[in-house]
N, C-alpha and C positions, 0 to 999 in steps of 0.2 A: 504494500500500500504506500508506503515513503517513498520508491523508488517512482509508481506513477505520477507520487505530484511534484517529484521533483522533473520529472520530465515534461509534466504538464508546463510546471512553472517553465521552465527554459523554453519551452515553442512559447508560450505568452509572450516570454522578457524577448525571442525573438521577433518576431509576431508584431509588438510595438518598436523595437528599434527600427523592422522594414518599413512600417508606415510613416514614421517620424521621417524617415530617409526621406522616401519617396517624397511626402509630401513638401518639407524644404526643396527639393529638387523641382517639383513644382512649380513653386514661387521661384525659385532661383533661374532654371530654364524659361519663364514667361508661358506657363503653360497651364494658366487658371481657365482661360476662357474655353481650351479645351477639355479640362477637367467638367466646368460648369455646363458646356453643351453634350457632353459625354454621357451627365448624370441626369439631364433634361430626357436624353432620348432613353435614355433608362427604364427611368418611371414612366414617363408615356407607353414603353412597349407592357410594362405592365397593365398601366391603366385601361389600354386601350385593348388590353387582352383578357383582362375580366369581364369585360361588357359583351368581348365576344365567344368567349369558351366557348357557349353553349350549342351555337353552331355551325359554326369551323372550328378552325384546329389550332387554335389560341395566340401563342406567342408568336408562331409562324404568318400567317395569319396580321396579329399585329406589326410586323417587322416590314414583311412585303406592304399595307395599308403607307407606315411611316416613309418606306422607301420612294414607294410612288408619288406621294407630298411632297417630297423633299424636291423629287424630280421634277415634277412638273412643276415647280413653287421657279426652281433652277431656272430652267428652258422657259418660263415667261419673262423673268429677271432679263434673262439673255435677248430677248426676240427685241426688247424694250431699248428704242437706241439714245443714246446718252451723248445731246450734243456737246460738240467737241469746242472750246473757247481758248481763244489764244493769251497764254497769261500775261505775252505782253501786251497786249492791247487790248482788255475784258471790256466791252463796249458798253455795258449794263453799272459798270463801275466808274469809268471814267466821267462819264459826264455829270456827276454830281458828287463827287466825294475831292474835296482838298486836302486832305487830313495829308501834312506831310510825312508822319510815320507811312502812311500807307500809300503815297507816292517813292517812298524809298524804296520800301518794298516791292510796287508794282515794274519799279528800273529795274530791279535788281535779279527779278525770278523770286523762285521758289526756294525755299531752303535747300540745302543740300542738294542743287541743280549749279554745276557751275557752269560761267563760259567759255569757252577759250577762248 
């Protein structure tokens, strides 16, 4: 009986060192936002797989539903054209803004764009 909880206890004490890892490494790689959409589509395959158990085949089922959302959500995103405006000369800006910060800015480009 000692020797299981001591064994128990050591997969625990490892158990928490892996997660403490991982999750600094988290934070530290900039990898919340996929943790946080990771755990979204999570629960959803859950939630949306209770409501359906009954007649299809649950999580399966919910995954393909989420898959094809995501998909089509994608390819209208995409079809959707996104005009293109010249950052030096944003036509909608210049003629009414004097703000000299934002004249320096509008010479200059964009951050981290430079020119030769």
């Amino acid at each position: 009986m000692t020797q299981s909880r001591s064994t128990e206890l050591r997969f625990d004490i490892a158990a928490w060192v892996t997660s403490g890892t991982l999750l600094f490494l988290t934070i530290y790689l900039h990898l919340l936002p996929a943790l946080l959409a990771g755990l979204l589509v999570y629960e959803l395959v859950h939630v949306i797989a209770e409501r359906i158990t009954a007649r299809t085949g649950g999580k399966v089922a919910a995954v393909g539903l989420l898959a094809t959302l995501i998909v089509g959500l994608l390819v209208i995103a995409a079809a959707i054209p996104i005009p293109v405006i010249s950052w030096k000369n944003p036509p909608c800006i210049r003629s009414f803004v004097s703000d000299p910060l934002l004249s320096i800015l509008l010479r200059r480009g964009p951050p981290g764009v430079y020119n030769a």
